[in-house]
Each structure stands twice: as structure tokens, then as C-alpha cells.
Backbone as CSV, one residue per row, in Angstrom:
resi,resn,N_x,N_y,N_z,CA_x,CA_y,CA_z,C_x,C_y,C_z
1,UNK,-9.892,-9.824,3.620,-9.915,-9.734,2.175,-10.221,-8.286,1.788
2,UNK,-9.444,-7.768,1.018,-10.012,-6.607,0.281,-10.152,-6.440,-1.349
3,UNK,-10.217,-5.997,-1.916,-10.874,-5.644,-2.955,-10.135,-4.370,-3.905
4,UNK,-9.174,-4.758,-4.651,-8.117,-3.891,-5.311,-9.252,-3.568,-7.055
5,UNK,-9.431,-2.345,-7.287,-9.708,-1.612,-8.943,-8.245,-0.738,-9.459
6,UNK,-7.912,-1.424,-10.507,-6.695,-0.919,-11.085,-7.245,-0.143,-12.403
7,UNK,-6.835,1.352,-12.476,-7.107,1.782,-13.920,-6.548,2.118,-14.541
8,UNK,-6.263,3.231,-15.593,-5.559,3.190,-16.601,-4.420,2.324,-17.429
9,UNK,-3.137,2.497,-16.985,-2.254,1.619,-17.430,-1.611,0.638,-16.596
10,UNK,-2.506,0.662,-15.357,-2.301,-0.241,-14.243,-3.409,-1.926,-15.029
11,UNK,-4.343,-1.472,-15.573,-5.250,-2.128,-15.918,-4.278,-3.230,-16.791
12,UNK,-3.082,-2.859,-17.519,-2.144,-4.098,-18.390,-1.757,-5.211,-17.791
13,UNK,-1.422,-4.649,-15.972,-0.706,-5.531,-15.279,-1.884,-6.884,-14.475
14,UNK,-3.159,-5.871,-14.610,-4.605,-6.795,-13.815,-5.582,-6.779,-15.403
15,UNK,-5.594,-7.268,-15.948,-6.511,-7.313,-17.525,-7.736,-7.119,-16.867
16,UNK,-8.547,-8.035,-15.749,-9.730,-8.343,-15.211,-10.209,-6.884,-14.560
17,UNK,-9.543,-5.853,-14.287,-9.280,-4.776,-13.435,-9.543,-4.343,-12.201
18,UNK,-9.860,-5.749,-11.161,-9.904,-5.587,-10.058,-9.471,-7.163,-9.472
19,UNK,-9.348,-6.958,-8.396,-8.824,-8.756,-7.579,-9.117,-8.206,-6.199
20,UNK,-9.130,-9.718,-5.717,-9.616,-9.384,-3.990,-8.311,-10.467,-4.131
21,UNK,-7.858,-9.467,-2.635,-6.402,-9.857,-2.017,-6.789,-10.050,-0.505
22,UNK,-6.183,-11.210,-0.425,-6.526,-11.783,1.436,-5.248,-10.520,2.021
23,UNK,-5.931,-10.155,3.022,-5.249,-8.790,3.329,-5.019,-9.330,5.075
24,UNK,-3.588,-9.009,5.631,-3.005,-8.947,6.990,-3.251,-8.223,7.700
25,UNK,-3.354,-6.864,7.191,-3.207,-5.658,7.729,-2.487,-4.569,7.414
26,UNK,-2.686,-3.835,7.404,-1.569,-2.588,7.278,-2.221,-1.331,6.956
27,UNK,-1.016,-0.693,6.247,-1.208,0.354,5.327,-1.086,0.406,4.051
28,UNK,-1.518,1.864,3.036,-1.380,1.641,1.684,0.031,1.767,1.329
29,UNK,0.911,2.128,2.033,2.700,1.818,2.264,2.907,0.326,1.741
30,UNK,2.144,-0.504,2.645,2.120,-1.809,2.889,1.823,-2.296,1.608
31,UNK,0.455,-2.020,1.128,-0.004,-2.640,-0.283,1.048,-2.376,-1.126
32,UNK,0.874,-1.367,-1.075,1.836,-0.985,-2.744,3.519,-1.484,-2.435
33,UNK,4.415,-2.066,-1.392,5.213,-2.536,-1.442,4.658,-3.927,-1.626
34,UNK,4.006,-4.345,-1.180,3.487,-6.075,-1.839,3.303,-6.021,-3.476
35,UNK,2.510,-5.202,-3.539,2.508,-5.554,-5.025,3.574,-4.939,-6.097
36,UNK,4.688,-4.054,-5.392,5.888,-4.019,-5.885,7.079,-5.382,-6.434
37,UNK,6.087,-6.133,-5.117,7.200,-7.672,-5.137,6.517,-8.381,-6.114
38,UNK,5.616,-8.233,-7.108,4.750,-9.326,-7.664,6.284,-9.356,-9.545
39,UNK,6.805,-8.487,-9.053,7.299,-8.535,-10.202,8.322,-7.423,-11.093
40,UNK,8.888,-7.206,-12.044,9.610,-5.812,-12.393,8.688,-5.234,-12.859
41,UNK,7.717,-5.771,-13.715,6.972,-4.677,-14.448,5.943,-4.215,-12.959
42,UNK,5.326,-5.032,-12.128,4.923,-3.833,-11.440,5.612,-3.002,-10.362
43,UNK,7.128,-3.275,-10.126,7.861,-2.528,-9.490,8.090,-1.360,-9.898
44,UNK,8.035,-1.214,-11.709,8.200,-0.385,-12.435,7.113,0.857,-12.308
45,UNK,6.112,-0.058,-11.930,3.996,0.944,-12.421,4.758,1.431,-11.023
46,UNK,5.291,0.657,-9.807,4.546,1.185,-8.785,6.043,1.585,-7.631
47,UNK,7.089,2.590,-9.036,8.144,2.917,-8.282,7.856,4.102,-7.285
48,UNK,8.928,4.101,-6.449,8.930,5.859,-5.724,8.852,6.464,-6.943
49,UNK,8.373,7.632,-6.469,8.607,8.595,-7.544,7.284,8.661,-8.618
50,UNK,6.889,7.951,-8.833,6.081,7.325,-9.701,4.862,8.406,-9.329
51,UNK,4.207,8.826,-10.119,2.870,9.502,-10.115,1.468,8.863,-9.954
52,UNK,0.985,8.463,-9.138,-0.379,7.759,-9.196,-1.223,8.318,-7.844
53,UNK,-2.232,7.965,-7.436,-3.263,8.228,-6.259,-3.827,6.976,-6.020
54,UNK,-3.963,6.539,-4.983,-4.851,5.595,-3.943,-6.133,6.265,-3.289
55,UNK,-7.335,5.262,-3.578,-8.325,5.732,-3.015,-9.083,4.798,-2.149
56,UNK,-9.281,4.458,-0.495,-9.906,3.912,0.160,-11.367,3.916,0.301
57,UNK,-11.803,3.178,-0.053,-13.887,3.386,-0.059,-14.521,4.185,-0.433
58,UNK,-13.547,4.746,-1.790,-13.793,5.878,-2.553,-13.426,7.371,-2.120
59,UNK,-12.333,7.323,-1.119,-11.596,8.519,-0.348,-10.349,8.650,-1.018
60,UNK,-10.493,9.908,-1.872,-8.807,9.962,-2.341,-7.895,10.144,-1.142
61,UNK,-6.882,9.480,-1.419,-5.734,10.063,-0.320,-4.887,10.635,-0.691
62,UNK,-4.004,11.582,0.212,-2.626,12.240,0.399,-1.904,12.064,0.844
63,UNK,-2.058,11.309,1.571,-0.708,10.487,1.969,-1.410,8.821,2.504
64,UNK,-0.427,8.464,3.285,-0.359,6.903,3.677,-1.962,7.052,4.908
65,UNK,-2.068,5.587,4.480,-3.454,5.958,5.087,-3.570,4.003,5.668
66,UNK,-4.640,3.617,7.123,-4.670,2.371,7.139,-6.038,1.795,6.069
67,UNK,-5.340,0.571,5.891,-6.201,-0.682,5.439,-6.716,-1.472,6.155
68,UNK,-8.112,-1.506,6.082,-8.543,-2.622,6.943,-9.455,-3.695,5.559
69,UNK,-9.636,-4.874,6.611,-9.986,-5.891,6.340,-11.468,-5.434,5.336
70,UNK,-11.683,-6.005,4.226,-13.007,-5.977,3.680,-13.242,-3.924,2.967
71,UNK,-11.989,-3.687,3.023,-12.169,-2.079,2.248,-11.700,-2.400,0.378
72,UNK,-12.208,-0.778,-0.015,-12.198,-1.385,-1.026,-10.944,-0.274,-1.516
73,UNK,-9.827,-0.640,-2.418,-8.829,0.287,-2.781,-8.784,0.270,-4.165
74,UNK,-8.391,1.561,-4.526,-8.493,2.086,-5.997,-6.937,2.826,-6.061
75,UNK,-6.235,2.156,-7.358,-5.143,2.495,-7.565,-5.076,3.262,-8.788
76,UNK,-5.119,4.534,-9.220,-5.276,5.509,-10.402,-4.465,6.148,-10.205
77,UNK,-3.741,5.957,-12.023,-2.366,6.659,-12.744,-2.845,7.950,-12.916
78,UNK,-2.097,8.857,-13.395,-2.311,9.934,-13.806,-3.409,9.778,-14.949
79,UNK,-3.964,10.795,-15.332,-5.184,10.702,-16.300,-4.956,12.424,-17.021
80,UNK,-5.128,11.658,-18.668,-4.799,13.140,-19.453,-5.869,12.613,-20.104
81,UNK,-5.937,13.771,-20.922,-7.277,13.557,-22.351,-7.536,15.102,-22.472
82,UNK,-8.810,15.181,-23.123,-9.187,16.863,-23.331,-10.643,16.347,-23.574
């Protein structure tokens, strides 16, 4: 099981802004093509191309990184303001 926090305009697609997902294994490759399949609108949040950052147990990443069982992942859009 892990433990997904969705923010900004990811937060439309999860209202609650986090869910625990019974997790197989993998990578964040892996996640974010699963939750590509949940639907168009989040195929849309979560196209190639698409601008966002993944963060593992509070580790931003740069690229693809593994998932293990019981981690916690943070999916954050771009962020503007002043």
C-alpha cells in the first residue's frame, strides 16, 4: 500500500487530496501510467509532456525513480503566485 498527496489542480481529480493505493511494485513510470488509465481527464493532468514533479518520502525527483511498498508519493503541478 502506498499513500498518494495530489496538489494543486491535481486536487479536482482526488477532492479528498490524498488515497492509499494497494501498490505491486514498480516505478513512478509505473504509477503515473496507472493513473493515466483511471480516465481522460486524468490522462489529460497526467500527459507526456505535461509539466508536474513527483516526490518520494518527501524527495523531489528528476527523473524515474522506484516505489516501494508503504512510501509515501507526492504528485505537484506547476505552482505560480507572487
Amino acid at each position: 500500500m502506498i499513500t498518494i498527496t495530489y496538489f494543486g489542480s491535481l486536487k479536482q481529480l482526488q477532492p479528498s487530496g490524498s488515497e492509499s493505493l494497494s501498490w505491486p511494485g514498480g516505478d513512478t513510470e509505473d504509477l503515473v501510467n496507472l493513473l493515466r488509465q483511471r480516465g481522460p481527464d486524468w490522462a489529460r493532468a497526467l500527459e507526456p509532456g505535461r509539466v508536474f514533479k513527483l516526490a518520494v518520502n518527501r524527495q523531489l525527483l528528476h527523473g524515474p525513480a522506484p516505489i516501494n511498498d508503504g512510501d509515501d508519493v507526492a504528485i505537484l503541478p506547476p505552482v505560480t503566485g507572487g
